[in-house]
C-alpha positions as CSV (number, residue, x, y, z in Angstrom):
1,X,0.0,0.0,0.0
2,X,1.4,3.7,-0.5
3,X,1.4,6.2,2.7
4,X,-0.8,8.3,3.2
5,X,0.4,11.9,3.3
6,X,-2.1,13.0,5.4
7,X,-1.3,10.3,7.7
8,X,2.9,11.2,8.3
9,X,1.9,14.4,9.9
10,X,2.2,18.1,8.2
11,X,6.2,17.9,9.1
12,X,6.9,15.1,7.3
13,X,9.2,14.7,4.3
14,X,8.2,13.3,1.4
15,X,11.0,11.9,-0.9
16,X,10.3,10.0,-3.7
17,X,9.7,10.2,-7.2
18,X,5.5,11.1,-6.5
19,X,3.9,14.2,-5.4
20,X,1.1,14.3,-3.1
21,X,-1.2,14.7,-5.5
22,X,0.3,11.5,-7.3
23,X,0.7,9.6,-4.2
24,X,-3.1,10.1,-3.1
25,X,-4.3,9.1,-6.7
26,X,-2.2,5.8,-6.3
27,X,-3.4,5.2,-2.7
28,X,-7.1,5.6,-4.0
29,X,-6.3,3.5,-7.0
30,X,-5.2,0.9,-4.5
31,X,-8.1,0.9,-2.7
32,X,-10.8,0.9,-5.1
33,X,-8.9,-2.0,-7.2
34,X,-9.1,-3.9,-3.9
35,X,-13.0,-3.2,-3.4
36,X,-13.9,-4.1,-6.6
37,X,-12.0,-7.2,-6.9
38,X,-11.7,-8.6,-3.5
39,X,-7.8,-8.8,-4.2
40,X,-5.3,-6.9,-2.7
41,X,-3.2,-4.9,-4.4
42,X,0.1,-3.4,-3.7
43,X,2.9,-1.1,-5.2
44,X,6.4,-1.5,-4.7
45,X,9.3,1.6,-5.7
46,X,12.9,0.5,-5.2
47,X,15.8,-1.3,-6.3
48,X,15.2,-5.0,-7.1
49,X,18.3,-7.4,-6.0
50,X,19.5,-9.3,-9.0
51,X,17.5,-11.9,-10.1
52,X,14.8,-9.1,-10.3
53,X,12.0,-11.5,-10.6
54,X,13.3,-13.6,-7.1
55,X,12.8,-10.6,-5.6
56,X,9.4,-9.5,-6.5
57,X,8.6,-13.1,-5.6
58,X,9.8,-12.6,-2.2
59,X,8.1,-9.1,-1.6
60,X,4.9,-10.5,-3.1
61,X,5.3,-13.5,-0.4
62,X,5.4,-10.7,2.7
63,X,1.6,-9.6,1.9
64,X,-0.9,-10.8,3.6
65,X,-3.1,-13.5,2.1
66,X,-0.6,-13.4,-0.7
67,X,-2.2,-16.4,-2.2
68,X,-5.1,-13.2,-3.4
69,X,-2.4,-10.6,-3.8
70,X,-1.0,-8.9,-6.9
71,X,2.3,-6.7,-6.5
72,X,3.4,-4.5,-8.9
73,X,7.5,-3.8,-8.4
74,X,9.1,-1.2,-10.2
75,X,12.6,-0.1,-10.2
76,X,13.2,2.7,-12.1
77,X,16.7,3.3,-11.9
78,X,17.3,-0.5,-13.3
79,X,14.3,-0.1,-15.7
80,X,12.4,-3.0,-14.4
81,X,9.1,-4.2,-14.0
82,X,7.4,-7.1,-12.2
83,X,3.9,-8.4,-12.1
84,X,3.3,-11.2,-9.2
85,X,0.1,-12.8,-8.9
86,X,-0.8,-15.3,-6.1
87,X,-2.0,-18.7,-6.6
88,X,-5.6,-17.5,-6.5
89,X,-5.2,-13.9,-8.4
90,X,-3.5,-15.6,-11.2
91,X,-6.9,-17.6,-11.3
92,X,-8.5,-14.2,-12.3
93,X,-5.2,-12.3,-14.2
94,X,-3.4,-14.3,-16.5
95,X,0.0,-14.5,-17.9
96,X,-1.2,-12.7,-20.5
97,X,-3.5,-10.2,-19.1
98,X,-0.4,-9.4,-16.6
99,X,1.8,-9.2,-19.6
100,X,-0.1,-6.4,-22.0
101,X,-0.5,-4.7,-18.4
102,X,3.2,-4.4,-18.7
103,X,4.1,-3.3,-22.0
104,X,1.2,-0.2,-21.2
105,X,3.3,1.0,-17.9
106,X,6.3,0.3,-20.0
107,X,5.6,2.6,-22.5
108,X,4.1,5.2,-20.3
109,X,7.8,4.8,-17.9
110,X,9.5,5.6,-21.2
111,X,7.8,8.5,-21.8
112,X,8.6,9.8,-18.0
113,X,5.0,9.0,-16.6
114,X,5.9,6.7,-13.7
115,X,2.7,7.8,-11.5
116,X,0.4,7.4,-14.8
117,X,2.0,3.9,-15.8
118,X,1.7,2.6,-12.3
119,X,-1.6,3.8,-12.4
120,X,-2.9,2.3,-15.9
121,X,-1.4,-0.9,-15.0
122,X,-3.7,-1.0,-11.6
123,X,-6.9,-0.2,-13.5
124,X,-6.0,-2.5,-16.6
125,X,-5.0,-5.7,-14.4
126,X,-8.3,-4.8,-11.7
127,X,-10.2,-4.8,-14.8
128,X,-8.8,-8.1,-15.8
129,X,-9.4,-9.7,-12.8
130,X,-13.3,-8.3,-12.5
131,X,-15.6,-8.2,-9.6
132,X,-15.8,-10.5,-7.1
């Protein structure tokens, strides 16, 4: 889940690559993919140890209920990108649906969106994986 702003206190320090105003869009995109799904859905920003993949694995693995989790991990700096689905959201988001969710943030990272791409890939794969 992003932080809340609102919730570090009006002294706190914000650094990262999102503004507020970006970082309140992803939290409500968060919540409202979770809602409507019944999946949980979470957003990670950082360097990814080497294998990449491995990694995102293990994050993905520290949610709870990972089994209904999907994590999207980003490392800009390395330009990569990881989709993981748990055993029961990859029932609902496929290979291929997490896929073409990809290649949409990809393009929108390349052209310096990182808030936007995050956020298209949360709406595409929530509307891949449907109601519950």
């Amino acid at each position: 889940m992003v932080a809340d702003p609102e919730e570090l206190g009006p002294n706190a320090v914000l650094d990262g690559p999102f503004t507020t105003r970006q970082l309140l869009r992803l939290d409500e995109a968060l919540r409202m993919a979770d809602r409507q799904t019944g999946l949980t859905f979470s957003v990670y920003i950082g360097e990814l140890v080497a294998p990449s993949r491995e990694t995102a694995e293990k994050l993905h693995k520290q949610i709870d209920g990972s089994a209904r989790a999907v994590l999207i991990a980003v490392s800009p700096n390395q330009r990569k990108l990881e989709i993981v689905t748990g055993h029961e959201a990859r029932k609902r988001i496929s290979d291929r649906d997490a896929k073409l969710a990809g290649l949409s943030m990809a393009a929108a990272f390349a052209g310096g969106d990182l808030a936007g791409g995050i956020l298209s890939g949360i709406d595409q794969l929530a509307s891949h994986a449907g109601r519950h």
